[in-house]
N, CA, C and O atoms as a Maestro MAE file, in Angstrom:
{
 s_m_m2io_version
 :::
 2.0.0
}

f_m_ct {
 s_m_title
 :::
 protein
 m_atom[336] {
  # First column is atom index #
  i_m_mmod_type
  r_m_x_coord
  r_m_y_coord
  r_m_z_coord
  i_m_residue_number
  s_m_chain_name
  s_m_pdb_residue_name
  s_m_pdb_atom_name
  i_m_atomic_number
  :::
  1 25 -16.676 7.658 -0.094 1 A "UNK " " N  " 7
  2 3 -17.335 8.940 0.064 1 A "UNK " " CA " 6
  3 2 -16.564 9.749 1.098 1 A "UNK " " C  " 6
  4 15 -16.296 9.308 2.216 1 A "UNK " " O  " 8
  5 25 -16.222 10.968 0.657 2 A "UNK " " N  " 7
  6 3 -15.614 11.789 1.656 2 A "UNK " " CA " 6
  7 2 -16.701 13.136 2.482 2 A "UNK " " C  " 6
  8 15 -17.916 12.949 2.535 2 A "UNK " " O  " 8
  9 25 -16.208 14.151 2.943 3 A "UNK " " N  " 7
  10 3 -16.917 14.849 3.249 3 A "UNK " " CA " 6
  11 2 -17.206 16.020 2.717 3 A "UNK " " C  " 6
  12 15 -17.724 16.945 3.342 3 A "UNK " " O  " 8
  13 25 -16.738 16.055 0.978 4 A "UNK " " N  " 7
  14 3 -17.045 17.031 0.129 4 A "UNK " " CA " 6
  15 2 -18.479 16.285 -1.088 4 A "UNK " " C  " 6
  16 15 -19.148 16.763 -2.003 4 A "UNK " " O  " 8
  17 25 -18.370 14.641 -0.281 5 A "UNK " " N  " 7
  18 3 -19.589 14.578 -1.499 5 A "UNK " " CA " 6
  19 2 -21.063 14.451 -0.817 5 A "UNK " " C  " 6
  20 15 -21.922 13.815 -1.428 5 A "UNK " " O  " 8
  21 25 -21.375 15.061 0.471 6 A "UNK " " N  " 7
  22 3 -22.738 15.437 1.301 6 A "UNK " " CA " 6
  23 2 -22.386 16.184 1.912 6 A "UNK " " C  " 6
  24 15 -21.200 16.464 2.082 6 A "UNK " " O  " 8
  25 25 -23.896 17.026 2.711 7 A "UNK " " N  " 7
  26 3 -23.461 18.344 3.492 7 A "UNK " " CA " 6
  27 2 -23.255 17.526 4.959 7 A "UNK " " C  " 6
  28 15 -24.022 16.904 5.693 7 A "UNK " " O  " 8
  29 25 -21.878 17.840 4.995 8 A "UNK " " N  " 7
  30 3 -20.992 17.088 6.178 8 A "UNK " " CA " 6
  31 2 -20.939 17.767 6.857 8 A "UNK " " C  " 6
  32 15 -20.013 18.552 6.653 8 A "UNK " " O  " 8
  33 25 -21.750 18.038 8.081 9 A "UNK " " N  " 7
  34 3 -21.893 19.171 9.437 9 A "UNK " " CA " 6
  35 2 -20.824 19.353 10.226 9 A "UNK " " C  " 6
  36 15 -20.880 20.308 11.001 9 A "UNK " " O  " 8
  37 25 -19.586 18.483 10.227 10 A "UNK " " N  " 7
  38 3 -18.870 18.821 11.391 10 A "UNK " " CA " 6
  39 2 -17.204 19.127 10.635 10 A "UNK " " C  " 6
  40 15 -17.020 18.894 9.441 10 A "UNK " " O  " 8
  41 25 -16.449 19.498 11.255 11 A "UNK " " N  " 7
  42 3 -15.127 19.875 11.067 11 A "UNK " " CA " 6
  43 2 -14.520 18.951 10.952 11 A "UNK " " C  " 6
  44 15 -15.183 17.946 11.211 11 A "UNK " " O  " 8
  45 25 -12.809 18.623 10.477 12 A "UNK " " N  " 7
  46 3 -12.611 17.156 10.419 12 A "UNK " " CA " 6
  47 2 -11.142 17.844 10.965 12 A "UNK " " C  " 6
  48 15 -10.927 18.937 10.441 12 A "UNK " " O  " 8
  49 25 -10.232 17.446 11.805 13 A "UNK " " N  " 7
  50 3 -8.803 17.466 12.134 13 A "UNK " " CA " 6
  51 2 -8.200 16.933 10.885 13 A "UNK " " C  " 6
  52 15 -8.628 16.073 10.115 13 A "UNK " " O  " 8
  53 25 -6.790 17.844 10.850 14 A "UNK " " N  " 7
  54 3 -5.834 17.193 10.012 14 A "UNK " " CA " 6
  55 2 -5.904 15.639 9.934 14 A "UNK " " C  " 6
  56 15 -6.202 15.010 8.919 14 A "UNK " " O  " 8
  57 25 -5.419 14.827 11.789 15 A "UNK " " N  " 7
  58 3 -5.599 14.188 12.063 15 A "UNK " " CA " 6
  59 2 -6.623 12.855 11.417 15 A "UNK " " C  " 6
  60 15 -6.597 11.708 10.971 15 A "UNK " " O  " 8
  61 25 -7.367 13.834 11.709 16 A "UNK " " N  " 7
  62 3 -9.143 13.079 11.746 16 A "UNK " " CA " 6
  63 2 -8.952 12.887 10.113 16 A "UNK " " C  " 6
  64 15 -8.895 11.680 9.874 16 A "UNK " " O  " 8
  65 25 -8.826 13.754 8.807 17 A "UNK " " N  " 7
  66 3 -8.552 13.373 7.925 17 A "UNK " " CA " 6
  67 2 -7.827 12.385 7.370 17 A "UNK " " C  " 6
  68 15 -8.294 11.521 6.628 17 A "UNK " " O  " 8
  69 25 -6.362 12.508 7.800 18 A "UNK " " N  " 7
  70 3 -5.228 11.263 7.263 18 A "UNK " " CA " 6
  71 2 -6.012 9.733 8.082 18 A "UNK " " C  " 6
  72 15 -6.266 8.690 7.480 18 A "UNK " " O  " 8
  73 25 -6.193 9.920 9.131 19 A "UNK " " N  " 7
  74 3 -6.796 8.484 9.957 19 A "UNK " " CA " 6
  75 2 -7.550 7.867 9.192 19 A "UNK " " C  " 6
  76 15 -7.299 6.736 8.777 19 A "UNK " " O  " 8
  77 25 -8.824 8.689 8.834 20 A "UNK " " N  " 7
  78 3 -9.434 8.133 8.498 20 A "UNK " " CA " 6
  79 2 -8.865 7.531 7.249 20 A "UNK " " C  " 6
  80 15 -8.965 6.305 7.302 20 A "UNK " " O  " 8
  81 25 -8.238 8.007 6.012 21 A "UNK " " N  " 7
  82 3 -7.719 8.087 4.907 21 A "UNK " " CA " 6
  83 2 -7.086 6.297 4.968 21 A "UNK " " C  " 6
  84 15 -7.422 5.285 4.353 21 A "UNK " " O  " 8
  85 25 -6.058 6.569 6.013 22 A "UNK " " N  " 7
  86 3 -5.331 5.354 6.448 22 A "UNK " " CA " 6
  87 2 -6.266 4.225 6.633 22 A "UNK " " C  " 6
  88 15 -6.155 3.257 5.880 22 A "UNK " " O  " 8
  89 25 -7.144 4.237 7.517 23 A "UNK " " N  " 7
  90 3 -7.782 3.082 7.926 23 A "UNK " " CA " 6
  91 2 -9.453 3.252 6.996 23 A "UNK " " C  " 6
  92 15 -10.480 3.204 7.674 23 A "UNK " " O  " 8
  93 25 -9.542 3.424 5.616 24 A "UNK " " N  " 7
  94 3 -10.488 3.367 5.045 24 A "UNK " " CA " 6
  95 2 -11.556 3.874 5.856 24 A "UNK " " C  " 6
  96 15 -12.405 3.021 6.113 24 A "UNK " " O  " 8
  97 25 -11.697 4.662 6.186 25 A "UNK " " N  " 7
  98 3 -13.379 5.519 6.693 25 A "UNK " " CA " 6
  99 2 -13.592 6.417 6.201 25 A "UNK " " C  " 6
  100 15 -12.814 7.350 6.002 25 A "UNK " " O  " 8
  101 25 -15.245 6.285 5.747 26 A "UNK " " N  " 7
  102 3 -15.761 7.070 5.036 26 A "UNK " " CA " 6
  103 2 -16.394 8.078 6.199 26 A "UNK " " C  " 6
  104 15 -16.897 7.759 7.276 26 A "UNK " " O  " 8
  105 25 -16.234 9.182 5.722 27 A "UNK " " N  " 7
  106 3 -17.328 10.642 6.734 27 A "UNK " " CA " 6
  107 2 -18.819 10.242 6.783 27 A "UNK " " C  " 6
  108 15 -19.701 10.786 7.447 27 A "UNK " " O  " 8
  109 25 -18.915 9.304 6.043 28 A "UNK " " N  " 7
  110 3 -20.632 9.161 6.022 28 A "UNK " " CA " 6
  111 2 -20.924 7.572 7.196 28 A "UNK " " C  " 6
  112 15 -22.008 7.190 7.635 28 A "UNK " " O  " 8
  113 25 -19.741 7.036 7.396 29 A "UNK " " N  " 7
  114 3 -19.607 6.239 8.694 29 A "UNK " " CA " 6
  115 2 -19.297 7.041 9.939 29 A "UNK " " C  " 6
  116 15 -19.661 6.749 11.078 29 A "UNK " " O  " 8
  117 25 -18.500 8.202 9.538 30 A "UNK " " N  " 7
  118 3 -18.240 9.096 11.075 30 A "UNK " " CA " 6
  119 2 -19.327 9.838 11.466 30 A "UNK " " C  " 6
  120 15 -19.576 10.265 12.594 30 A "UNK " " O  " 8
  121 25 -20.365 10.039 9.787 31 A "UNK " " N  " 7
  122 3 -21.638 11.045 10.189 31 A "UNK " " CA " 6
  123 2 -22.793 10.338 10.979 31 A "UNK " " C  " 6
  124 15 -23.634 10.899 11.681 31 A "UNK " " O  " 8
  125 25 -22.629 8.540 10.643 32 A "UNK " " N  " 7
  126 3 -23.504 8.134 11.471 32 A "UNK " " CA " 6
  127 2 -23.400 7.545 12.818 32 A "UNK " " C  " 6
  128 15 -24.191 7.012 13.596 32 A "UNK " " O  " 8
  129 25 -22.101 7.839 12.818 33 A "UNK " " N  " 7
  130 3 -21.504 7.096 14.438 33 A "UNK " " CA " 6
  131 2 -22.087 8.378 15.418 33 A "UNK " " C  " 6
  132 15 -22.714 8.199 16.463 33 A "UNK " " O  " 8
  133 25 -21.839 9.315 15.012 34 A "UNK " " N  " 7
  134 3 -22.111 10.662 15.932 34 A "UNK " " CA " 6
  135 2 -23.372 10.940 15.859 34 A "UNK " " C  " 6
  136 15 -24.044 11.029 16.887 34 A "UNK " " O  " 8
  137 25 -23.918 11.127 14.591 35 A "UNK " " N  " 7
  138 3 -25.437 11.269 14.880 35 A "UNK " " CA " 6
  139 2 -26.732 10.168 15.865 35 A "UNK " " C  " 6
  140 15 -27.681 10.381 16.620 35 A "UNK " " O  " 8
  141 25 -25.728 8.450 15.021 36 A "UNK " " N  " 7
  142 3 -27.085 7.316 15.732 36 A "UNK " " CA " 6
  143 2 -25.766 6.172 16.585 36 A "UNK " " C  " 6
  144 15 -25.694 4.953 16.429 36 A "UNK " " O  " 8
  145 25 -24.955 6.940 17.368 37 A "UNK " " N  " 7
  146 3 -24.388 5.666 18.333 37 A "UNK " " CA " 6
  147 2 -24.870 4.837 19.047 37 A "UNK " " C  " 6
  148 15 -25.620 5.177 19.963 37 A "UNK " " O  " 8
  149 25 -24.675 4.015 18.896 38 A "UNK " " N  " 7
  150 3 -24.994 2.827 20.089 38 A "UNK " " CA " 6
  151 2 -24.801 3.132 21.450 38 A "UNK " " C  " 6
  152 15 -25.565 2.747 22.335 38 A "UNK " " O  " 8
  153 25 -23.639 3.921 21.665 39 A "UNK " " N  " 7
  154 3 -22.631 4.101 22.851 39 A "UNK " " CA " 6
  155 2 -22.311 5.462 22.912 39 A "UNK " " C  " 6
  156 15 -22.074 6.045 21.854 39 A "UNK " " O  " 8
  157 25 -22.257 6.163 24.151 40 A "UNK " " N  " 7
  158 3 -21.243 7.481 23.845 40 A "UNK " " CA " 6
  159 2 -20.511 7.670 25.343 40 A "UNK " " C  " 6
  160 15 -21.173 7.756 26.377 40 A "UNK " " O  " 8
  161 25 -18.898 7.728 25.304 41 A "UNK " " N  " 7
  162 3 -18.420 8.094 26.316 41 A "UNK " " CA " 6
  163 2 -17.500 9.403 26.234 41 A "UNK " " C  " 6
  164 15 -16.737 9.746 25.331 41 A "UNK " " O  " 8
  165 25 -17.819 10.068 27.522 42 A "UNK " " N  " 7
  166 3 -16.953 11.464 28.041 42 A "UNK " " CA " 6
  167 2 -15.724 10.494 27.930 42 A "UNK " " C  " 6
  168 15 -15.700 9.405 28.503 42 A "UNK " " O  " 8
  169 25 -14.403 11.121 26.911 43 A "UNK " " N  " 7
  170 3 -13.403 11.588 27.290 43 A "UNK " " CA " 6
  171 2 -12.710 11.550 28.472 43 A "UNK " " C  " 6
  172 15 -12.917 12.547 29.164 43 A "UNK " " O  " 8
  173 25 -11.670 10.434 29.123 44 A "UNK " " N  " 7
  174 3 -11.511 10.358 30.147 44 A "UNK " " CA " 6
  175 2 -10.482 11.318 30.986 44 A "UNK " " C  " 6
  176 15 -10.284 11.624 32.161 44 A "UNK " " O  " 8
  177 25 -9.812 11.684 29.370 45 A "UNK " " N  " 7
  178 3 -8.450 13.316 29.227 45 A "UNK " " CA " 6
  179 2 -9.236 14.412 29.213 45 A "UNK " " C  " 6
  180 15 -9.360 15.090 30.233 45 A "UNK " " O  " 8
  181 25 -9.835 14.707 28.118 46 A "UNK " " N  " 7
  182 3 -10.666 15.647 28.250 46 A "UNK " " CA " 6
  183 2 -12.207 15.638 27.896 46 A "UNK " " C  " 6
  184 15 -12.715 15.001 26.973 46 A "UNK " " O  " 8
  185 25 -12.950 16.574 28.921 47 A "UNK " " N  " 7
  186 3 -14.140 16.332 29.439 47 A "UNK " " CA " 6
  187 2 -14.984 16.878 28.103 47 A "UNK " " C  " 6
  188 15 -16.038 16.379 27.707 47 A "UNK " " O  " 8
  189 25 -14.369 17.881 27.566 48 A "UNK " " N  " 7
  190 3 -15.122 18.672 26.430 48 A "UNK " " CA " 6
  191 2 -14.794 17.418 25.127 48 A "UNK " " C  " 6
  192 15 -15.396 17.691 24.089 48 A "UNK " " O  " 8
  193 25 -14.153 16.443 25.073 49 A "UNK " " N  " 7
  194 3 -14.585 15.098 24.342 49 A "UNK " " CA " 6
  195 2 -15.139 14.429 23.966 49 A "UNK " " C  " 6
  196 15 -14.453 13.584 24.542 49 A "UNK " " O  " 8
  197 25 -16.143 13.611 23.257 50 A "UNK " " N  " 7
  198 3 -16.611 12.323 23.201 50 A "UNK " " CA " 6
  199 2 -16.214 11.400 22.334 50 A "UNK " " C  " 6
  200 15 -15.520 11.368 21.318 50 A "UNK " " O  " 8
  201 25 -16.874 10.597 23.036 51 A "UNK " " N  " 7
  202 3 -16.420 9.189 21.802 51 A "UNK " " CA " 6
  203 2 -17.613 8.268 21.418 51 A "UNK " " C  " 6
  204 15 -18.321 7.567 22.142 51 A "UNK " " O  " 8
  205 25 -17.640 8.512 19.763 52 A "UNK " " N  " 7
  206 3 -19.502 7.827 19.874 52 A "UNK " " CA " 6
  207 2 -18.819 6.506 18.977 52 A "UNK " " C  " 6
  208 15 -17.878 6.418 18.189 52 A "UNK " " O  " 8
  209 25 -19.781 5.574 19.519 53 A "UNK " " N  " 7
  210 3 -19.069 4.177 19.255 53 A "UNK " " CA " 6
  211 2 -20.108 3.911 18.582 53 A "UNK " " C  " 6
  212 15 -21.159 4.487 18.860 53 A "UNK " " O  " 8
  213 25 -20.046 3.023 17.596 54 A "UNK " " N  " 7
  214 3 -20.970 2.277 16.987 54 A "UNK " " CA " 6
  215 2 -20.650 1.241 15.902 54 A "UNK " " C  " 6
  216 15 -19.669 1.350 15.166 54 A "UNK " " O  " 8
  217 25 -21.740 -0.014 15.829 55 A "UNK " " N  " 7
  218 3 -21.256 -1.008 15.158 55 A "UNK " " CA " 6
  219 2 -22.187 -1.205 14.150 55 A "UNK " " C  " 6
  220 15 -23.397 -0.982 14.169 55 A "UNK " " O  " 8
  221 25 -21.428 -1.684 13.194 56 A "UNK " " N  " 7
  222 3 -22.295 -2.050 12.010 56 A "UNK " " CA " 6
  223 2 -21.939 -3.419 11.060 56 A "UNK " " C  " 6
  224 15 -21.157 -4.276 11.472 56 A "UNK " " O  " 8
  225 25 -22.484 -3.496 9.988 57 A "UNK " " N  " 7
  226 3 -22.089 -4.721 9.098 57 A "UNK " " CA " 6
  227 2 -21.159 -4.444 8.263 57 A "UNK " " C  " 6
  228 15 -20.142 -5.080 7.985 57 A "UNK " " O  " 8
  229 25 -21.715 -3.049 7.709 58 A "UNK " " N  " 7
  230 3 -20.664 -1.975 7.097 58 A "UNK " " CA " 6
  231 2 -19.319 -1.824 7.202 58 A "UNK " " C  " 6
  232 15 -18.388 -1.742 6.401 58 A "UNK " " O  " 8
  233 25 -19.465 -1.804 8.600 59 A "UNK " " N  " 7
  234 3 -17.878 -1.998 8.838 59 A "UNK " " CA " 6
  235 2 -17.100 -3.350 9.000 59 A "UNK " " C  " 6
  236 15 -15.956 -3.269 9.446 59 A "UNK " " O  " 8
  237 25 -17.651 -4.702 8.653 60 A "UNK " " N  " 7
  238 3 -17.072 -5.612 8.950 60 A "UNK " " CA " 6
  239 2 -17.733 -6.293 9.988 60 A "UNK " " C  " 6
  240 15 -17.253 -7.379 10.311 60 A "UNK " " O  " 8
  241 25 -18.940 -5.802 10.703 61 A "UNK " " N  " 7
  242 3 -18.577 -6.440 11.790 61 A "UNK " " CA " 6
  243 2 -18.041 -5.746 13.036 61 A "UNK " " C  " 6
  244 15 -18.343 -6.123 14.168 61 A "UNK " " O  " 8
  245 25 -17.298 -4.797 12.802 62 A "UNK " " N  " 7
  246 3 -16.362 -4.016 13.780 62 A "UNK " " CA " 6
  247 2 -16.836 -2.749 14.209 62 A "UNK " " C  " 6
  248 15 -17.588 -1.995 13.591 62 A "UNK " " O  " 8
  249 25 -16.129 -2.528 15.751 63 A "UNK " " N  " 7
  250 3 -16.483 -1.317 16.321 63 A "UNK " " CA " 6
  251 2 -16.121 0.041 15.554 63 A "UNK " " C  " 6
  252 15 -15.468 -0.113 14.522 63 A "UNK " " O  " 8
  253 25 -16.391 1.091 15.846 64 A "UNK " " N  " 7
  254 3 -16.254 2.434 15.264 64 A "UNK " " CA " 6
  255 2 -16.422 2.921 16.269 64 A "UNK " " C  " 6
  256 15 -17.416 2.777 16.981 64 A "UNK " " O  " 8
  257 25 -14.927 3.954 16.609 65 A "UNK " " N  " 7
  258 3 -14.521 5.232 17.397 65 A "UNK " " CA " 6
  259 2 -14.636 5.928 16.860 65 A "UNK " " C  " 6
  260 15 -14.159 5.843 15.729 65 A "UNK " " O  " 8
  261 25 -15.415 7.251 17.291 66 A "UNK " " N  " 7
  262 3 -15.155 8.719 16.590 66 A "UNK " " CA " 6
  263 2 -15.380 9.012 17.961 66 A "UNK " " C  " 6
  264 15 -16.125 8.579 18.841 66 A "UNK " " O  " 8
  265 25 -14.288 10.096 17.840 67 A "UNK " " N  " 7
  266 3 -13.931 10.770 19.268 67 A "UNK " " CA " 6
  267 2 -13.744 12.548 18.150 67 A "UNK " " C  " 6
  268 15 -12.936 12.932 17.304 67 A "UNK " " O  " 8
  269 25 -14.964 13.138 18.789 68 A "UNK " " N  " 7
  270 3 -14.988 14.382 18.454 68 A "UNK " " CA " 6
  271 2 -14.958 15.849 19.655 68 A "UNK " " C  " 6
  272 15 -15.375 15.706 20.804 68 A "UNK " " O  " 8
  273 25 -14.557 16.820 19.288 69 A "UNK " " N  " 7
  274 3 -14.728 18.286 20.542 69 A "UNK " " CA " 6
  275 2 -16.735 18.610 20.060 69 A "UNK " " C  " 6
  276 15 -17.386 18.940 19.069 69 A "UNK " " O  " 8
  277 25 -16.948 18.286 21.339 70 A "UNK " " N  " 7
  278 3 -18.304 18.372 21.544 70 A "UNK " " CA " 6
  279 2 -18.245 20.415 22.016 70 A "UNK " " C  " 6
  280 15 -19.071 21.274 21.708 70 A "UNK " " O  " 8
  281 25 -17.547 20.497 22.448 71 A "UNK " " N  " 7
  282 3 -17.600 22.314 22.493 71 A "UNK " " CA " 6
  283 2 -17.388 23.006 21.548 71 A "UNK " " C  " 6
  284 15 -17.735 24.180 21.680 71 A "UNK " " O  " 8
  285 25 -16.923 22.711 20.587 72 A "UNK " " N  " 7
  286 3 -17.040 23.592 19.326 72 A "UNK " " CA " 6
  287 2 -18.050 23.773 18.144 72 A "UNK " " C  " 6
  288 15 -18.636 22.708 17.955 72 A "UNK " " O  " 8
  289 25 -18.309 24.403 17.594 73 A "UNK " " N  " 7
  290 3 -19.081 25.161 17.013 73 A "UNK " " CA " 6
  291 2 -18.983 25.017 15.397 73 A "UNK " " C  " 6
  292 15 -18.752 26.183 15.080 73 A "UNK " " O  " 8
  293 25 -19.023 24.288 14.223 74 A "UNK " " N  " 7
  294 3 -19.796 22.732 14.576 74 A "UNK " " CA " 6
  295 2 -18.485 21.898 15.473 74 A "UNK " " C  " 6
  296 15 -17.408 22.439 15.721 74 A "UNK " " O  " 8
  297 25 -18.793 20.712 15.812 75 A "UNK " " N  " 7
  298 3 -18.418 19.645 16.259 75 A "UNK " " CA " 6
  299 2 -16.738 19.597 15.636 75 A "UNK " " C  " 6
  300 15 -16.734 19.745 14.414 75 A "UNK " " O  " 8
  301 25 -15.983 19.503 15.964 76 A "UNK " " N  " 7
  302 3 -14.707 18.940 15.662 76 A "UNK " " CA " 6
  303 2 -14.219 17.601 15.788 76 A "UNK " " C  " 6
  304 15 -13.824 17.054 16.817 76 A "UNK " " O  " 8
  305 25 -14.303 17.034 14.388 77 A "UNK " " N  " 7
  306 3 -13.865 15.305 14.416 77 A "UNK " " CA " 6
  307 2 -12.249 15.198 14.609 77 A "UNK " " C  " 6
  308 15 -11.488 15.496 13.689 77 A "UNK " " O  " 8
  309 25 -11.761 14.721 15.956 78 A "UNK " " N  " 7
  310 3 -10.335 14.773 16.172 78 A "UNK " " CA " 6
  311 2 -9.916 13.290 15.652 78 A "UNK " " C  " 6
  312 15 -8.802 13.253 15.130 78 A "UNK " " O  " 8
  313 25 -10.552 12.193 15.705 79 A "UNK " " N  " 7
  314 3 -9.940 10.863 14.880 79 A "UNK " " CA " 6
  315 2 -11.129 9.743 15.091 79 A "UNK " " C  " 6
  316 15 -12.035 9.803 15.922 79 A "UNK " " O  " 8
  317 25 -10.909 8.784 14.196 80 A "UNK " " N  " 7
  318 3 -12.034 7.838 14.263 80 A "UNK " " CA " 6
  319 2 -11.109 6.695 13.793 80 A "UNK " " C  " 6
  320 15 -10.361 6.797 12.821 80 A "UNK " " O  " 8
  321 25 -11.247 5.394 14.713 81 A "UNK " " N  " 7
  322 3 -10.916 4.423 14.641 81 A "UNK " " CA " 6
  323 2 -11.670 2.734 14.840 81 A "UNK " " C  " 6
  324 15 -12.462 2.587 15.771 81 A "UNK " " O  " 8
  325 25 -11.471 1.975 14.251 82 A "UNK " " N  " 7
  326 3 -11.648 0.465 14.398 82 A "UNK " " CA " 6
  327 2 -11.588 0.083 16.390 82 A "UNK " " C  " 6
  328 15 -11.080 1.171 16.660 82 A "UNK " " O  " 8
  329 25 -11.655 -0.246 17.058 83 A "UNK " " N  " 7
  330 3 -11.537 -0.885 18.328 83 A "UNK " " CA " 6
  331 2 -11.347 -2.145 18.149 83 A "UNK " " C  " 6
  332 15 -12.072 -2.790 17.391 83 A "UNK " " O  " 8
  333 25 -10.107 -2.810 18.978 84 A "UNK " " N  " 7
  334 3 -9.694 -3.733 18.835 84 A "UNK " " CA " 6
  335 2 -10.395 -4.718 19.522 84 A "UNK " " C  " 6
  336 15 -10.031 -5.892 19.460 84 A "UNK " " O  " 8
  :::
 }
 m_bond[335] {
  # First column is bond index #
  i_m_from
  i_m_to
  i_m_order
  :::
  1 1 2 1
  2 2 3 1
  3 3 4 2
  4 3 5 1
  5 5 6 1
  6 6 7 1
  7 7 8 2
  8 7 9 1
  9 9 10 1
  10 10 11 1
  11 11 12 2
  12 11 13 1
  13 13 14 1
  14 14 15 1
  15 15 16 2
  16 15 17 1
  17 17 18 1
  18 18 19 1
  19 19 20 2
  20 19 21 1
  21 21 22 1
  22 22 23 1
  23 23 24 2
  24 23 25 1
  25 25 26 1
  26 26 27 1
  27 27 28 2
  28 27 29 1
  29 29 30 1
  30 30 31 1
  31 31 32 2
  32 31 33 1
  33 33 34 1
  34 34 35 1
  35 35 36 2
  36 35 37 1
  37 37 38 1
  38 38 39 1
  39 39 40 2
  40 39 41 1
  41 41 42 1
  42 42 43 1
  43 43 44 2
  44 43 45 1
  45 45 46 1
  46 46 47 1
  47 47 48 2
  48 47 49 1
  49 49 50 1
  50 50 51 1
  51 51 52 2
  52 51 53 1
  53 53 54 1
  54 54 55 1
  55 55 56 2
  56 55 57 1
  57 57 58 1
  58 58 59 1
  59 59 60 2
  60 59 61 1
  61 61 62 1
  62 62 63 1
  63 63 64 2
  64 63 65 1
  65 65 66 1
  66 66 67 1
  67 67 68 2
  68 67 69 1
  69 69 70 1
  70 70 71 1
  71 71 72 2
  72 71 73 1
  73 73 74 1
  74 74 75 1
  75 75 76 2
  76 75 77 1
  77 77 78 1
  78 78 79 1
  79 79 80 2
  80 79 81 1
  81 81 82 1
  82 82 83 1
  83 83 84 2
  84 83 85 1
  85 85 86 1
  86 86 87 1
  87 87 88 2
  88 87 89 1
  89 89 90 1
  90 90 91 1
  91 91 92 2
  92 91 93 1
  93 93 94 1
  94 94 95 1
  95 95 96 2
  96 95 97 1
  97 97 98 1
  98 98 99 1
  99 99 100 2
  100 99 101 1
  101 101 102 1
  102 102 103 1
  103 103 104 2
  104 103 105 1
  105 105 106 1
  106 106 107 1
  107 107 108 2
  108 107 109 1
  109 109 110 1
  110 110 111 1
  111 111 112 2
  112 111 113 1
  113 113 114 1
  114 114 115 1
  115 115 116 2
  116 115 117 1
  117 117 118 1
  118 118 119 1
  119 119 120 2
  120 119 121 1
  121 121 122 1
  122 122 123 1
  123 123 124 2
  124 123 125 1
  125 125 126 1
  126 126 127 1
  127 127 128 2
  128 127 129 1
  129 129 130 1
  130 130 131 1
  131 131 132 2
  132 131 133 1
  133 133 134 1
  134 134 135 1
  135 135 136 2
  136 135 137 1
  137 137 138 1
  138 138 139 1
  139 139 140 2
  140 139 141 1
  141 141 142 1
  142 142 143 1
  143 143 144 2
  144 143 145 1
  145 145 146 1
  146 146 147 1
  147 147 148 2
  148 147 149 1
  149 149 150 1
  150 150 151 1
  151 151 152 2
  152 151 153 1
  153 153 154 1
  154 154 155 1
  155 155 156 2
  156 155 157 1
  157 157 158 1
  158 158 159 1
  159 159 160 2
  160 159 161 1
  161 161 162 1
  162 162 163 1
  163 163 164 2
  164 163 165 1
  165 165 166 1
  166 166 167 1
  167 167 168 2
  168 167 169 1
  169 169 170 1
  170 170 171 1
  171 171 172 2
  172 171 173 1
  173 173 174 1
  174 174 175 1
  175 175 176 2
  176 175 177 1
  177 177 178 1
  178 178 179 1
  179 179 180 2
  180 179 181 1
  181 181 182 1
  182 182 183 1
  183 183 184 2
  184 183 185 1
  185 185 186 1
  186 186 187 1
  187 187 188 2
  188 187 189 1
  189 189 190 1
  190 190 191 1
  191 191 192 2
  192 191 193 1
  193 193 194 1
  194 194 195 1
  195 195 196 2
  196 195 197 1
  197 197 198 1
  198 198 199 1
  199 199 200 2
  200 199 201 1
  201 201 202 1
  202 202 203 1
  203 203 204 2
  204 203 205 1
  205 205 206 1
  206 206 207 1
  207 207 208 2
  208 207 209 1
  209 209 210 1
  210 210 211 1
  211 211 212 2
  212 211 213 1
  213 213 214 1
  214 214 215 1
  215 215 216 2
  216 215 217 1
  217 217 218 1
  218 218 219 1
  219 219 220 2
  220 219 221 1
  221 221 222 1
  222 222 223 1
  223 223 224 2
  224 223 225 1
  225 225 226 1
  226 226 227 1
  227 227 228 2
  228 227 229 1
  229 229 230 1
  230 230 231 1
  231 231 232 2
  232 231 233 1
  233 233 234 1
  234 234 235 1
  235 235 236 2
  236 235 237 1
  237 237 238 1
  238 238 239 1
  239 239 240 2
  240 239 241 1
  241 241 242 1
  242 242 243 1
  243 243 244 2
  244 243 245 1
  245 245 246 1
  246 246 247 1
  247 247 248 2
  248 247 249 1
  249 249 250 1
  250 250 251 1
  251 251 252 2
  252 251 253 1
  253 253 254 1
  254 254 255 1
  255 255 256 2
  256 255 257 1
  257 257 258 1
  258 258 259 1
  259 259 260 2
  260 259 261 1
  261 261 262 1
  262 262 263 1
  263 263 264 2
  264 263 265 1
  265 265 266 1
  266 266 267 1
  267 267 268 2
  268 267 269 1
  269 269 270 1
  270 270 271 1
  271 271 272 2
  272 271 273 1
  273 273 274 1
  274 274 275 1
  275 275 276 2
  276 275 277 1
  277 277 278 1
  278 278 279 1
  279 279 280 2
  280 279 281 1
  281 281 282 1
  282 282 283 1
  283 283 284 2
  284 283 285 1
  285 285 286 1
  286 286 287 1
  287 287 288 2
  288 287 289 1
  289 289 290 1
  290 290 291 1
  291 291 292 2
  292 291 293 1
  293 293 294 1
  294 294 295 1
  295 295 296 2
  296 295 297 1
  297 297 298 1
  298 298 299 1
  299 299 300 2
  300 299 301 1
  301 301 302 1
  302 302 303 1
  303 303 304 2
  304 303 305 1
  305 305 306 1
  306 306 307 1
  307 307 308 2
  308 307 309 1
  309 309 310 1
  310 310 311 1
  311 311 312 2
  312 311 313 1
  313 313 314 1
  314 314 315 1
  315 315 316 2
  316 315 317 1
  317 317 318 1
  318 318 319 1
  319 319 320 2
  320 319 321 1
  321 321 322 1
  322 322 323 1
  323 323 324 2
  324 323 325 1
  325 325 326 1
  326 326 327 1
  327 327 328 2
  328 327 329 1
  329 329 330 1
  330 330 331 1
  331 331 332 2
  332 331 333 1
  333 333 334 1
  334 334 335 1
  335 335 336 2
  :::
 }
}
């Protein structure tokens, strides 16, 4: 599922697109990391950042990074990754 097949609220980076593409993530795993995280940390580069972490079965088992611009207008997904 990408983010043309639900109404996907936030913006996605070039970036944020190919990543995800690469490492199999679906927008409907990035829609729920940001909406129901477990975790959320400020950006330690930049403050207007976050990073909402969250784990599931879904994913393996494994963590989920989405690090989005919390100042923009919607949300800007800059990349989402696995944690090692």
């Amino acid at each position: 599922m990408d983010a043309s097949d639900f109404d996907f609220p936030y913006l996605l980076s070039r970036h944020a697109v190919e990543q995800m593409r690469k490492r199999g993530i679906p927008a409907a795993w990035v829609h729920r990391a940001i909406e129901h995280p477990d975790d959320e940390e400020i950006d330690s580069e930049d403050p207007s950042c976050r990073h909402a972490i969250k784990r599931s079965r879904d994913f393996g088992d494994r963590i989920l990074r989405v690090i989005y611009n919390a100042a923009t207008e919607p949300l800007t997904v800059v990349t989402a990754f696995f944690d090692e």
